[in-house]
Every structure is written in structure tokens, then in C-alpha cells.
C-alpha positions as CSV (number, residue, x, y, z in Angstrom):
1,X,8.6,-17.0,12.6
2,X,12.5,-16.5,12.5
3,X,14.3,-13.2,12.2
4,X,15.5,-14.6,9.1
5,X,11.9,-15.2,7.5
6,X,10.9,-11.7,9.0
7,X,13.9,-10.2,7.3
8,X,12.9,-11.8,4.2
9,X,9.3,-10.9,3.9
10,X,10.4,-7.4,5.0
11,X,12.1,-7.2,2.1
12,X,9.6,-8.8,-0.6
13,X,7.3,-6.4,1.0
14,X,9.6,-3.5,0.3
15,X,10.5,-4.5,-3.5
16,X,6.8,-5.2,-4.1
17,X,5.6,-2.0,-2.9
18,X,8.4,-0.2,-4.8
19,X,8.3,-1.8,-7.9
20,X,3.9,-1.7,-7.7
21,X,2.5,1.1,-5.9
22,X,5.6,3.7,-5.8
23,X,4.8,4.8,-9.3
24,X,1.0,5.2,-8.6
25,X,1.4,6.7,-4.9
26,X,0.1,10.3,-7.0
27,X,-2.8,8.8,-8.3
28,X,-4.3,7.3,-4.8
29,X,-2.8,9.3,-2.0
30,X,-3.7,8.7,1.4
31,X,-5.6,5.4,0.2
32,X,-4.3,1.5,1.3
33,X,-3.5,-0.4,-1.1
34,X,-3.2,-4.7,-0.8
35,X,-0.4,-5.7,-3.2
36,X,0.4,-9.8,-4.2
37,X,3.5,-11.3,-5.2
38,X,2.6,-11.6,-8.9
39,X,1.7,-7.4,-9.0
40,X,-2.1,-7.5,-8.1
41,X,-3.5,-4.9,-6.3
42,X,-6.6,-3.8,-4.6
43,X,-6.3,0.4,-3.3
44,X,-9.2,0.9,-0.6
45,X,-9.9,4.3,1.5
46,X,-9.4,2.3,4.5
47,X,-7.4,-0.8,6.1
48,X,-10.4,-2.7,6.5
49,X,-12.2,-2.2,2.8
50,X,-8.8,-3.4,1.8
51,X,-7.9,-6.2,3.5
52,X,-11.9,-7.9,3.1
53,X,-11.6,-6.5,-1.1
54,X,-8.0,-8.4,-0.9
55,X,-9.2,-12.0,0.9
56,X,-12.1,-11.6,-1.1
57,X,-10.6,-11.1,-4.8
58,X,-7.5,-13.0,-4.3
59,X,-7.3,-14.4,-1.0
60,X,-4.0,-14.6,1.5
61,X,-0.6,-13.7,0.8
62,X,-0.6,-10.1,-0.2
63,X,1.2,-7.6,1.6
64,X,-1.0,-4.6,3.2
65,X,0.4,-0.5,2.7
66,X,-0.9,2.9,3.2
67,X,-0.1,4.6,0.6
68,X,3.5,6.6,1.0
69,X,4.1,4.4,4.1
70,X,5.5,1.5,4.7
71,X,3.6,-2.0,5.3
72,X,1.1,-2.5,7.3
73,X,0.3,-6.0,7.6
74,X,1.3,-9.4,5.9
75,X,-2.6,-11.1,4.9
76,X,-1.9,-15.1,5.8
């Protein structure tokens, strides 16, 4: 992958997560959350119950968060 395609899914990651899980970080602190492209997400107590409830539900391309950090992990 190219700095350029990095820098780019950097930033989908960041809008998604703002626009998605910023105004519901209250409601499931400390939790993960998986977040997709079209706003679906999947909030889990840890990374692993996330990522499988992700794949399983929707399957790859969501982005991977803790809750009031920053990603995680990019699910391909």
C-alpha cells in the first residue's frame, strides 16, 4: 500500500468515526466499536468480539476503534 492510499484510508477512518461513533462515545465508553463505510456498526467489550461480530454481520471493510481512541485496525 502507498503512503497515498494510507493517507487516505487514515482519513475515511477519521471522518467515519467522527461522524458515527463521536456522538455515541457517552453511551459505550471503553467498548470497540467496528464502523463500515455506509454507517454500520457493531460496539463489542473487546477487539476480538468485535472484529468476529463485524466479519460475521457484514464482513470486510469496516474500520476497527476503541471507543475515545483512534483506529485500531482496517478489517480486509
Amino acid at each position: 500500500m502507498t503512503s497515498v492510499e494510507q493517507q487516505e484510508r487514515n482519513r475515511l477512518g477519521d471522518e467515519l468515526y467522527e461522524r458515527y461513533v463521536k456522538p455515541v462515545e457517552s453511551e459505550h465508553p471503553g467498548q470497540y466499536v467496528a464502523i463500515f463505510p455506509d454507517g454500520r456498526r457493531v460496539f463489542a467489550e473487546t477487539v476480538h468480539e468485535v472484529v468476529d461480530k463485524a466479519l460475521e454481520e457484514f464482513g470486510p471493510g469496516g474500520f476497527v476503534f476503541k471507543v475515545g481512541e483512534r483506529v485500531v485496525y482496517h478489517l480486509r
